[in-house]
N, CA, C and O atoms as a GROMACS GRO file, in nm:
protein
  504
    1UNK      N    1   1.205  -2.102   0.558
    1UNK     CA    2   1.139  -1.989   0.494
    1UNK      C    3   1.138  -1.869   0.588
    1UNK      O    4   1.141  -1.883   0.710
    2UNK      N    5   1.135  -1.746   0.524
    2UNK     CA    6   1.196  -1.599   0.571
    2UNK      C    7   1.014  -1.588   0.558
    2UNK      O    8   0.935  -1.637   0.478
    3UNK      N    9   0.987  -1.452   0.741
    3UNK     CA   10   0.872  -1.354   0.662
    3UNK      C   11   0.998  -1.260   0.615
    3UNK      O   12   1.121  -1.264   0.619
    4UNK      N   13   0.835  -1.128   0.540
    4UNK     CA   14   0.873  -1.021   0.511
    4UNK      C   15   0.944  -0.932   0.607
    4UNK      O   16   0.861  -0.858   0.658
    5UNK      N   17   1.050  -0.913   0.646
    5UNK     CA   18   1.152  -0.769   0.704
    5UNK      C   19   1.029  -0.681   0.748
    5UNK      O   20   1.023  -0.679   0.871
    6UNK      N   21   0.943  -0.618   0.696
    6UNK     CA   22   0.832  -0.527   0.762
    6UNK      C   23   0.729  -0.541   0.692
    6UNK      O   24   0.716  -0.550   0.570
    7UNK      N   25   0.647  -0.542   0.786
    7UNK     CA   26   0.498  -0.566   0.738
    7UNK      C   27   0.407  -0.458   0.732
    7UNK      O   28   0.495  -0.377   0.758
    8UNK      N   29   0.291  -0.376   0.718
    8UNK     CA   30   0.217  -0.302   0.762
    8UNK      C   31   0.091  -0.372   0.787
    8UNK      O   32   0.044  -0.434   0.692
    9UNK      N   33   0.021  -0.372   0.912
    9UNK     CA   34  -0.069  -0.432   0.938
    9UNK      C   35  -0.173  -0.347   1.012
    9UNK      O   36  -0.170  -0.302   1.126
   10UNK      N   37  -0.285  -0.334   0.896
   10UNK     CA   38  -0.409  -0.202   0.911
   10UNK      C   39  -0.526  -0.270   0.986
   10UNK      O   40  -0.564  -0.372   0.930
   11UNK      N   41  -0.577  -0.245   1.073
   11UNK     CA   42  -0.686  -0.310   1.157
   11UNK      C   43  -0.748  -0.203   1.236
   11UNK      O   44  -0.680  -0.138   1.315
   12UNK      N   45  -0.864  -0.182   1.219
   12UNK     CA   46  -0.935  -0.044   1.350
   12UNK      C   47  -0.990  -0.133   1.457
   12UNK      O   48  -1.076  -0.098   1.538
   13UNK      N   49  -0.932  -0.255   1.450
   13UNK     CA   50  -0.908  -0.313   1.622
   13UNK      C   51  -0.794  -0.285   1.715
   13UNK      O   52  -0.689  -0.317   1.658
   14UNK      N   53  -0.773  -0.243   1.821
   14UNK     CA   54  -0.727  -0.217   1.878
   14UNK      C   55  -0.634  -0.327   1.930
   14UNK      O   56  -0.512  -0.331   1.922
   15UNK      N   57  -0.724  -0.422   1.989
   15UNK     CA   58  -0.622  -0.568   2.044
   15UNK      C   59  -0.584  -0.631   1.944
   15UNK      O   60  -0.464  -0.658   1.941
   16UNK      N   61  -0.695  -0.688   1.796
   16UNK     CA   62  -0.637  -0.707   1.694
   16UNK      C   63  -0.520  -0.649   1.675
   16UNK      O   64  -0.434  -0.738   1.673
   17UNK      N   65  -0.469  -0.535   1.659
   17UNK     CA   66  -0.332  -0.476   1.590
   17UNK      C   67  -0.244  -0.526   1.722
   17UNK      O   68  -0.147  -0.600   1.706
   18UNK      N   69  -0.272  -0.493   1.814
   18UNK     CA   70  -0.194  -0.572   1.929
   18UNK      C   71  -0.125  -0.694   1.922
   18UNK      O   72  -0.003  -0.698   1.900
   19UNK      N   73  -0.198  -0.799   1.939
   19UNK     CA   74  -0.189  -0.932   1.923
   19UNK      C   75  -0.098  -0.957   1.808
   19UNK      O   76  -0.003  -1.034   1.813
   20UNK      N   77  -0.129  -0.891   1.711
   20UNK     CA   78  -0.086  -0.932   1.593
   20UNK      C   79   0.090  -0.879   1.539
   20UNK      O   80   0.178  -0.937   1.474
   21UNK      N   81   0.080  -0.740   1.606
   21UNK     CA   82   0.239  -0.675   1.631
   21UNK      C   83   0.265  -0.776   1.742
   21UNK      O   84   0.388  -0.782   1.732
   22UNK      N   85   0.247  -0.825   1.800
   22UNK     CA   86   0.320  -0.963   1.910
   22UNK      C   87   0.342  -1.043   1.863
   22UNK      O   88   0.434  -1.100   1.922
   23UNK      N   89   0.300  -1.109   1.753
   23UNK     CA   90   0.280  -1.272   1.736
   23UNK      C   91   0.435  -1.211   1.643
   23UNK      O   92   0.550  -1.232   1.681
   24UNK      N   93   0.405  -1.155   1.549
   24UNK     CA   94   0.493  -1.107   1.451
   24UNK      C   95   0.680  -1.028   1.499
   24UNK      O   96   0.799  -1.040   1.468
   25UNK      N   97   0.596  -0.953   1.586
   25UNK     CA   98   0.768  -0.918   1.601
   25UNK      C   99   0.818  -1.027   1.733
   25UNK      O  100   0.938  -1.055   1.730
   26UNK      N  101   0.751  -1.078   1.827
   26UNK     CA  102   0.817  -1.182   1.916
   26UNK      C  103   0.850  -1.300   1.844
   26UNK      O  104   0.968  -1.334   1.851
   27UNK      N  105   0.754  -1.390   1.758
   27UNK     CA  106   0.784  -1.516   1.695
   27UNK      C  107   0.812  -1.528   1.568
   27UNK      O  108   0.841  -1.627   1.501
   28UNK      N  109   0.801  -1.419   1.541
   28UNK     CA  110   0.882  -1.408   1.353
   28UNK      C  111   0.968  -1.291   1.289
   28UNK      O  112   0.996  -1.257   1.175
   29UNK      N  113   1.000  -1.238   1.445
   29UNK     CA  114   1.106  -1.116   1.441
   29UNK      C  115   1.105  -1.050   1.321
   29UNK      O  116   1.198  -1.062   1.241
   30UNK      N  117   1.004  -0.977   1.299
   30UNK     CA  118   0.937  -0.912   1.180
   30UNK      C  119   0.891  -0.737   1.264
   30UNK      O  120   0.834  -0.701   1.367
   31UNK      N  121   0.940  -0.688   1.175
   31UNK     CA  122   0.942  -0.514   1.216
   31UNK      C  123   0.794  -0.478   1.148
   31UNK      O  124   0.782  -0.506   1.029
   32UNK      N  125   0.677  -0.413   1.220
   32UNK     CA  126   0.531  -0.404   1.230
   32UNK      C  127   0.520  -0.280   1.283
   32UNK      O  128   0.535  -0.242   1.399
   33UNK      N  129   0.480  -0.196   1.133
   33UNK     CA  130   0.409  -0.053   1.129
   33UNK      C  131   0.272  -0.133   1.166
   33UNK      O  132   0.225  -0.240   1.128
   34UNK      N  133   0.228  -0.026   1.263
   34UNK     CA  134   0.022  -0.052   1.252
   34UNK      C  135  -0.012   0.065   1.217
   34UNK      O  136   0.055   0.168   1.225
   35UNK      N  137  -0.167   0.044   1.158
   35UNK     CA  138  -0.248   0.150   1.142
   35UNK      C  139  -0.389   0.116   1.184
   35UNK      O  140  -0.447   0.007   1.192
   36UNK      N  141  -0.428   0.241   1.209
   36UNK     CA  142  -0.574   0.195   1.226
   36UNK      C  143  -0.693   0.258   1.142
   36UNK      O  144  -0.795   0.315   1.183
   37UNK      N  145  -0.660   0.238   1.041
   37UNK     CA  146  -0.732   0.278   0.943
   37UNK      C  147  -0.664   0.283   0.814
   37UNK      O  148  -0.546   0.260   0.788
   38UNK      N  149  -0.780   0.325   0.724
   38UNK     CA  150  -0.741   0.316   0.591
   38UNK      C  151  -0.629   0.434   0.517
   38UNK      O  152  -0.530   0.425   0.443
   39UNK      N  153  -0.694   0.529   0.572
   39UNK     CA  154  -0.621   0.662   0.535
   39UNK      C  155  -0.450   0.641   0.594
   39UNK      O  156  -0.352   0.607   0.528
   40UNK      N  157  -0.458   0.667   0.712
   40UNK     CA  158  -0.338   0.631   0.806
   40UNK      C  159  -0.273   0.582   0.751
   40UNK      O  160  -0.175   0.653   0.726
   41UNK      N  161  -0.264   0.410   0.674
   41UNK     CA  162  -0.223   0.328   0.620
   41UNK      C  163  -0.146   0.393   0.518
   41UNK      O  164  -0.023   0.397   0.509
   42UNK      N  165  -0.253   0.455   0.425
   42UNK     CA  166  -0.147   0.527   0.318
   42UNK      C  167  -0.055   0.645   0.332
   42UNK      O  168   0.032   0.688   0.257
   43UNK      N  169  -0.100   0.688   0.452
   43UNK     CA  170  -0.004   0.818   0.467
   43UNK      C  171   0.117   0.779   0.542
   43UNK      O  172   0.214   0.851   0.562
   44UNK      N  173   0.096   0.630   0.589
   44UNK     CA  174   0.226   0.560   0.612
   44UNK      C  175   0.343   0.532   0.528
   44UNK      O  176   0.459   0.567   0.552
   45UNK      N  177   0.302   0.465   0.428
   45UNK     CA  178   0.303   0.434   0.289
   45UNK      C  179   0.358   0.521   0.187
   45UNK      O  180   0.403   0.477   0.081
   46UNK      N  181   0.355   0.647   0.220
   46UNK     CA  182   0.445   0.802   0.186
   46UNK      C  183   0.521   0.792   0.205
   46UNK      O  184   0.615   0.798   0.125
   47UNK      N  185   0.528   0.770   0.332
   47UNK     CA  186   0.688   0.766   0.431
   47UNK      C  187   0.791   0.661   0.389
   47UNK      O  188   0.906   0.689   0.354
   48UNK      N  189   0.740   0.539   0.396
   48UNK     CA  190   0.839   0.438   0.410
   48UNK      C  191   0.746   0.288   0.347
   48UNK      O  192   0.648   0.240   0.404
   49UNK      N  193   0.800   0.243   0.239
   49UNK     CA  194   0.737   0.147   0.202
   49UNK      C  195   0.730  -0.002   0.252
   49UNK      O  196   0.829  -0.060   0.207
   50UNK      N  197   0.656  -0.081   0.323
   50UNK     CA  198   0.682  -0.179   0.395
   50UNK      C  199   0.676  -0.275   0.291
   50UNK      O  200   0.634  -0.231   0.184
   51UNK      N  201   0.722  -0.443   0.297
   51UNK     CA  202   0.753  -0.533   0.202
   51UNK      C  203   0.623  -0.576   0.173
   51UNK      O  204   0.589  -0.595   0.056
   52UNK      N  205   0.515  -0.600   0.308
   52UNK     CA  206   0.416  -0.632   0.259
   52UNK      C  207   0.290  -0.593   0.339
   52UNK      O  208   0.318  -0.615   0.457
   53UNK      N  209   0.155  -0.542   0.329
   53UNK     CA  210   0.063  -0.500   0.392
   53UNK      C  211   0.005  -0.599   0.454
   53UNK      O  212   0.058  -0.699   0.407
   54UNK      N  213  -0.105  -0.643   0.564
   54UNK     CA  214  -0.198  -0.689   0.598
   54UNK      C  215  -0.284  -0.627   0.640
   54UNK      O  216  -0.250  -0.545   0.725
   55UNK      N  217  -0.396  -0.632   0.613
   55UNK     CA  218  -0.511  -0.562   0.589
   55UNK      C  219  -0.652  -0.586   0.618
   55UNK      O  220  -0.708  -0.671   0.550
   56UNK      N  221  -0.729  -0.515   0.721
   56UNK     CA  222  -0.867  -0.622   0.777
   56UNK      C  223  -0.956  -0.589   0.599
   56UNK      O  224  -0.907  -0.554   0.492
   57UNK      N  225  -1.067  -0.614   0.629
   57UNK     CA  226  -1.158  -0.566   0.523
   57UNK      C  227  -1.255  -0.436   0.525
   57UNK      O  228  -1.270  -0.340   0.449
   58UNK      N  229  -1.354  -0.503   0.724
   58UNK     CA  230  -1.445  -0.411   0.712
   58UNK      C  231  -1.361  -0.316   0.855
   58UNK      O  232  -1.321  -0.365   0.960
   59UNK      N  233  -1.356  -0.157   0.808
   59UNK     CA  234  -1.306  -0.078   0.860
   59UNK      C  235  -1.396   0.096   0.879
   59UNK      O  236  -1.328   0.171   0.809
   60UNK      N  237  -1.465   0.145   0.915
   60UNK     CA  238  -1.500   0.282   0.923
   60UNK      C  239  -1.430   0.380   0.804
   60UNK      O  240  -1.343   0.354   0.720
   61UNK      N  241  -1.465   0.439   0.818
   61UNK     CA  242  -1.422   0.501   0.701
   61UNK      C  243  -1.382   0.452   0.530
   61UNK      O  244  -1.450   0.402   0.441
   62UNK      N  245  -1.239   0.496   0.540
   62UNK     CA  246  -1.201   0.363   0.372
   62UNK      C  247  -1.163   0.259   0.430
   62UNK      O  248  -1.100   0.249   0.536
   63UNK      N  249  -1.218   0.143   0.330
   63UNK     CA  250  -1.252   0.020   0.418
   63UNK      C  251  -1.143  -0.054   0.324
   63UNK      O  252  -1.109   0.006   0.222
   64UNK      N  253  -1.086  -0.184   0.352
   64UNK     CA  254  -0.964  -0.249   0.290
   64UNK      C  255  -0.967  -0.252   0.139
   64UNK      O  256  -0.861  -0.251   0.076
   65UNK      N  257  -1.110  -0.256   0.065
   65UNK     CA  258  -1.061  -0.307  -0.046
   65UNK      C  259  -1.047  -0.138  -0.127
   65UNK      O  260  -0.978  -0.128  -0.229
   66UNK      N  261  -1.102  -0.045  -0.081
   66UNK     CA  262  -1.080   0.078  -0.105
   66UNK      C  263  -0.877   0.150  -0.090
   66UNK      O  264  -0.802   0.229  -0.146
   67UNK      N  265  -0.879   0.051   0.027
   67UNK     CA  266  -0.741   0.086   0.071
   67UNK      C  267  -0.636   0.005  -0.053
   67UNK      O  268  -0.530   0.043  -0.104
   68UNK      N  269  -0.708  -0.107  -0.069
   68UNK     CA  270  -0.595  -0.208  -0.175
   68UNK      C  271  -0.659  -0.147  -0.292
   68UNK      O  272  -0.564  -0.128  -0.367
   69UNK      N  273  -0.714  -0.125  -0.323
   69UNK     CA  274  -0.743   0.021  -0.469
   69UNK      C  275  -0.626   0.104  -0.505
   69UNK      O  276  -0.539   0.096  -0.592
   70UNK      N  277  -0.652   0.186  -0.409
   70UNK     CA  278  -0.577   0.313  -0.420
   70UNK      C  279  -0.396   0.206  -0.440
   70UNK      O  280  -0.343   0.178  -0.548
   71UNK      N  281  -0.344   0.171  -0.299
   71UNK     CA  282  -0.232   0.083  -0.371
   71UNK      C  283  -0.210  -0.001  -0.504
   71UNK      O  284  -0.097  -0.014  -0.552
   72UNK      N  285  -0.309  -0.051  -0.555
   72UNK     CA  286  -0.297  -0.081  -0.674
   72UNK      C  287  -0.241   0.016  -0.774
   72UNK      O  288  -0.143   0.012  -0.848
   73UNK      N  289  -0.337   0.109  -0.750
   73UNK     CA  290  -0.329   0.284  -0.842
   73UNK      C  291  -0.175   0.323  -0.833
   73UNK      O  292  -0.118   0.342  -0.941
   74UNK      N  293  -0.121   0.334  -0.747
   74UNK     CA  294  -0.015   0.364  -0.717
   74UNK      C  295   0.125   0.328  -0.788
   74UNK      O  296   0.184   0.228  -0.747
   75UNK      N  297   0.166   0.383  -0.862
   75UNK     CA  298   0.318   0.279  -0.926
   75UNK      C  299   0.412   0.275  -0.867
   75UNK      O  300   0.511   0.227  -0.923
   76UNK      N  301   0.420   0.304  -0.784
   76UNK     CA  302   0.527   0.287  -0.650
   76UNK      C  303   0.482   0.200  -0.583
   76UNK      O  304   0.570   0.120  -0.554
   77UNK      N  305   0.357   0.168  -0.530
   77UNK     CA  306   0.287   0.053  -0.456
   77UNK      C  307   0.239  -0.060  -0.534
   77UNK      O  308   0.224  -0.164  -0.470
   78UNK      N  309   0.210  -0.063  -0.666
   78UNK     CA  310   0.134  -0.172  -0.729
   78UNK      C  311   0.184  -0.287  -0.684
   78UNK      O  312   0.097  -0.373  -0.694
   79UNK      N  313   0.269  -0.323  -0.645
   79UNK     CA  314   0.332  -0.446  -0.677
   79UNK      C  315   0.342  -0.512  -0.570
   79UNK      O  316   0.371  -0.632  -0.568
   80UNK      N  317   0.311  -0.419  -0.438
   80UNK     CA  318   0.320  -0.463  -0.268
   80UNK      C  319   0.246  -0.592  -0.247
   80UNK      O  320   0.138  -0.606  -0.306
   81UNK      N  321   0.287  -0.675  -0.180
   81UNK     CA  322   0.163  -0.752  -0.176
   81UNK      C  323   0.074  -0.748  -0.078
   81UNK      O  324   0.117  -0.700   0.027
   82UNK      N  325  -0.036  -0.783  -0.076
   82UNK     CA  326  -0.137  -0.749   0.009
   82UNK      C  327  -0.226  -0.892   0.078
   82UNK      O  328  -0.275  -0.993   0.028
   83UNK      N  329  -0.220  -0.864   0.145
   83UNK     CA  330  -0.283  -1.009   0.244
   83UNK      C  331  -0.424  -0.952   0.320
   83UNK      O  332  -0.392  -0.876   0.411
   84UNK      N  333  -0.583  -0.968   0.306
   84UNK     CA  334  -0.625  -0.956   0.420
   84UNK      C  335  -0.644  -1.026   0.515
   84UNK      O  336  -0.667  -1.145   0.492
   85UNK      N  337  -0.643  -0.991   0.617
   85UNK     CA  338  -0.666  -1.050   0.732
   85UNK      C  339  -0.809  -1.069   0.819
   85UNK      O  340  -0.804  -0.997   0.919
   86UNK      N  341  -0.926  -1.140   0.811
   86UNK     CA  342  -1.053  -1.094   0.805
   86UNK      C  343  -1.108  -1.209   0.859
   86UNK      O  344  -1.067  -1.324   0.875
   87UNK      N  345  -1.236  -1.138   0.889
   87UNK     CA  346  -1.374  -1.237   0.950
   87UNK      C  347  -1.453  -1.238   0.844
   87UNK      O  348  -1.558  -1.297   0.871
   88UNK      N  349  -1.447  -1.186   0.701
   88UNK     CA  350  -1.522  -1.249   0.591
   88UNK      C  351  -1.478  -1.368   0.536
   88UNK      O  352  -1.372  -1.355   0.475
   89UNK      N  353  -1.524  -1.478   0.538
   89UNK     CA  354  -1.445  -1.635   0.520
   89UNK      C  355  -1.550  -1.692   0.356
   89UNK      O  356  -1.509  -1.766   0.266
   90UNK      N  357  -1.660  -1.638   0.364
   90UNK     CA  358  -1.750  -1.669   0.263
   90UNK      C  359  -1.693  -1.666   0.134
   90UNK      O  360  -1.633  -1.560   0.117
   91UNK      N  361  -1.685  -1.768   0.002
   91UNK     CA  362  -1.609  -1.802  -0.083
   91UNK      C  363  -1.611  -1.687  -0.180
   91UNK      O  364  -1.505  -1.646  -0.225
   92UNK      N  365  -1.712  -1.638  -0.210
   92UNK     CA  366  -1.728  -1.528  -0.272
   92UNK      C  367  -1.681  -1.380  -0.219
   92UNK      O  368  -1.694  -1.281  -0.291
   93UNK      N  369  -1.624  -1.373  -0.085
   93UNK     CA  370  -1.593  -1.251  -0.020
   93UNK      C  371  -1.445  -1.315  -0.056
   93UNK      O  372  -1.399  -1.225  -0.127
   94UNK      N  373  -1.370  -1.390  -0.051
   94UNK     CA  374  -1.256  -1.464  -0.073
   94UNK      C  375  -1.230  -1.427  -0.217
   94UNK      O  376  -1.128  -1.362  -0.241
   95UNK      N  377  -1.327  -1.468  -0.336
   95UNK     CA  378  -1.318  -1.478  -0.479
   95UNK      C  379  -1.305  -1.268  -0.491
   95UNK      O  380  -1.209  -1.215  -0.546
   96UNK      N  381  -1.401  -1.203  -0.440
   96UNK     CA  382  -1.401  -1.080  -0.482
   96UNK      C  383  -1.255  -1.036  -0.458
   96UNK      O  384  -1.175  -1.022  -0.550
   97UNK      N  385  -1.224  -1.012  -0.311
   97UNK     CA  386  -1.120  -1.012  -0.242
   97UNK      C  387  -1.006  -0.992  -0.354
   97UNK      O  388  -0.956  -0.882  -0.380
   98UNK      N  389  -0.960  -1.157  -0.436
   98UNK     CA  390  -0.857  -1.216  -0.475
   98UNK      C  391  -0.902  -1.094  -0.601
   98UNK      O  392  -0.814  -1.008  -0.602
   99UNK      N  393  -0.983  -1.072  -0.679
   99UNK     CA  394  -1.024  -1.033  -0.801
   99UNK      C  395  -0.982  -0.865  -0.773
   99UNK      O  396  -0.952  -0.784  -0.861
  100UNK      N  397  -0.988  -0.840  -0.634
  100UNK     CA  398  -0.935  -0.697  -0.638
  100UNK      C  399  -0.794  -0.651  -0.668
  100UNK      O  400  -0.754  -0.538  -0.694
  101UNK      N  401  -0.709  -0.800  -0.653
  101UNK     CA  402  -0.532  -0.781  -0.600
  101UNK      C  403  -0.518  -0.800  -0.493
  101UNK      O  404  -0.420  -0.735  -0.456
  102UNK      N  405  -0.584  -0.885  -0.367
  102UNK     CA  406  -0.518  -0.931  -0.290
  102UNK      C  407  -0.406  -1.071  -0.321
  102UNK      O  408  -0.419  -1.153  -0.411
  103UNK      N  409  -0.327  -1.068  -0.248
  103UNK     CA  410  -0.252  -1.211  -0.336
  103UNK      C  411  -0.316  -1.347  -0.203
  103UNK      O  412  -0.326  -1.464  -0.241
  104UNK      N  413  -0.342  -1.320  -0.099
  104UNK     CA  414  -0.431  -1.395  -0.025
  104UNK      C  415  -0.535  -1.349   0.125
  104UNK      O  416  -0.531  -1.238   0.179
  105UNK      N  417  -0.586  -1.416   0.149
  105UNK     CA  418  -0.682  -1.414   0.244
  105UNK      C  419  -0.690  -1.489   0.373
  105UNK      O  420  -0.714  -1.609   0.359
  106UNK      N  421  -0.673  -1.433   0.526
  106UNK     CA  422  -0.608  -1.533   0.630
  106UNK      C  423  -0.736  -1.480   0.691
  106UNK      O  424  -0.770  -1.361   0.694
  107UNK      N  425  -0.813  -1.604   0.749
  107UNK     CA  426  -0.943  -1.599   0.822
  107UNK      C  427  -0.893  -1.521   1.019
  107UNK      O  428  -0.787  -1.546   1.077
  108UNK      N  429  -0.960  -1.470   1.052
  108UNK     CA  430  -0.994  -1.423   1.191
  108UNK      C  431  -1.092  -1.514   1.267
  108UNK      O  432  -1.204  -1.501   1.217
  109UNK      N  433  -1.093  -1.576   1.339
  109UNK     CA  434  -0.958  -1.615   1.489
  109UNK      C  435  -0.863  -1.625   1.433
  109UNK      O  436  -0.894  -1.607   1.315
  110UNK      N  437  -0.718  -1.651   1.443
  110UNK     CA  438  -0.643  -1.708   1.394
  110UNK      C  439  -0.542  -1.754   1.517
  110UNK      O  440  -0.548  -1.701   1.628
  111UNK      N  441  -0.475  -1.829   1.493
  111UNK     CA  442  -0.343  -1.901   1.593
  111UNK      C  443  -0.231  -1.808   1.540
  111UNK      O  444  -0.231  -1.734   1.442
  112UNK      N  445  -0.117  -1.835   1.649
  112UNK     CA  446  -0.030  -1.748   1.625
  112UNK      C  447   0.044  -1.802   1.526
  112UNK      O  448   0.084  -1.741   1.428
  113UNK      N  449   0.065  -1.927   1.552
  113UNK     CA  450   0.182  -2.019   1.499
  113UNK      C  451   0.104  -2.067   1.343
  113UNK      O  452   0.158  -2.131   1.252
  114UNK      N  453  -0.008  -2.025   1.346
  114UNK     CA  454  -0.084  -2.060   1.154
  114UNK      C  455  -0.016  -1.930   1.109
  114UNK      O  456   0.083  -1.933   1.036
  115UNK      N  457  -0.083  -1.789   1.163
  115UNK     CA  458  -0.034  -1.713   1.137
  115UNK      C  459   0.105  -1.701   1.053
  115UNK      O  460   0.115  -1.721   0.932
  116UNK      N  461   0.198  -1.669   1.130
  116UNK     CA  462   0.345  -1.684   1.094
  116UNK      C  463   0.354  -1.821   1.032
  116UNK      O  464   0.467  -1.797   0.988
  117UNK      N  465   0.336  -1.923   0.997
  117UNK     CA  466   0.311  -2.007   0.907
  117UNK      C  467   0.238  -1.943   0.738
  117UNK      O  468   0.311  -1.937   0.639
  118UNK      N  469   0.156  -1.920   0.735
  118UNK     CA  470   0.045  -1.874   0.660
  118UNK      C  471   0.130  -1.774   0.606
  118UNK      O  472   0.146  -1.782   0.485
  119UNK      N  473   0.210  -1.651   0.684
  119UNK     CA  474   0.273  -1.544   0.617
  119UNK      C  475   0.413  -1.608   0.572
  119UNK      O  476   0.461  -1.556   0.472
  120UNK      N  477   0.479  -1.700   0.624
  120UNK     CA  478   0.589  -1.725   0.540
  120UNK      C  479   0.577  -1.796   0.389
  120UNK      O  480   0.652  -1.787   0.291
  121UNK      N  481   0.464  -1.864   0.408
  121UNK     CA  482   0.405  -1.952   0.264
  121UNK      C  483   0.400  -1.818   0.116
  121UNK      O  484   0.441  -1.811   0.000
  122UNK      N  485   0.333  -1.742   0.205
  122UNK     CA  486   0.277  -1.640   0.106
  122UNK      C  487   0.415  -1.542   0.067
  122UNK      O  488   0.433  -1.510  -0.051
  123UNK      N  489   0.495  -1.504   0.155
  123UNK     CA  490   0.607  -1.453   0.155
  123UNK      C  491   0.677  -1.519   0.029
  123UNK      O  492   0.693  -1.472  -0.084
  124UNK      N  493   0.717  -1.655   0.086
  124UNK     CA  494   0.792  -1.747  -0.023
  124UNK      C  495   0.740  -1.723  -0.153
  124UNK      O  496   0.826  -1.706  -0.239
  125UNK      N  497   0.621  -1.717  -0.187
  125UNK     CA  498   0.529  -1.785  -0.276
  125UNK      C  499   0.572  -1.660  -0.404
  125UNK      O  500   0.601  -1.674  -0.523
  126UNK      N  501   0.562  -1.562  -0.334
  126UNK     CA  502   0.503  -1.422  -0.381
  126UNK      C  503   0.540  -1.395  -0.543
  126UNK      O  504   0.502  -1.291  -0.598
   0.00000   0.00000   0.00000
């Protein structure tokens, strides 16, 4: 199983987006726009459409599910898929989540090797 060719991966963590452009372009040779924020994200998203987003939840400003809104809205974007990536694990933050248009939800800690596991499943799946 293939990841996605490019990802966009929105986090207003700093080492988060770090770590995570590492795990991805060293062990799953995957090309990783970051953003750090919500806005950013979409004005990325102007530019150049990535195959698939990852996305924290809680963020300053527009916060993920605001961010997977507006992409929804979008008919050029509707169809992106969207993954968050998050420390909300609670079944109902999971259930809302899914009910917005995420197509899944990958808990924070995470391993590298679940990770890139976890994104090729969803990749395949899509």
């Amino acid at each position: 199983m293939t990841l996605p060719p490019h990802i966009l991966h929105v986090d207003d963590d700093d080492d988060i987006r770090e770590i995570v452009a590492l795990v991805l372009e060293e062990m799953g040779g995957v090309r990783v726009t970051s953003a750090a924020g919500g806005q950013q994200a979409l004005d990325a998203m102007a530019h150049e459409r990535p195959d698939m987003v990852l996305l924290d939840v809680m963020m300053p400003g527009m916060d993920g599910p605001a961010v997977l809104s507006r992409i929804r809205q979008d008919p050029g974007l509707a169809a992106l898929p969207v993954v968050f990536l998050t420390a909300k694990s609670l079944r109902q933050d999971r259930e809302r989540l899914r009910a917005l248009g995420a197509i899944d939800i990958i808990e924070k800690p995470f391993r590298a090797n679940e990770l890139i596991e976890r994104l090729r499943g969803i990749w395949a799946g899509r």
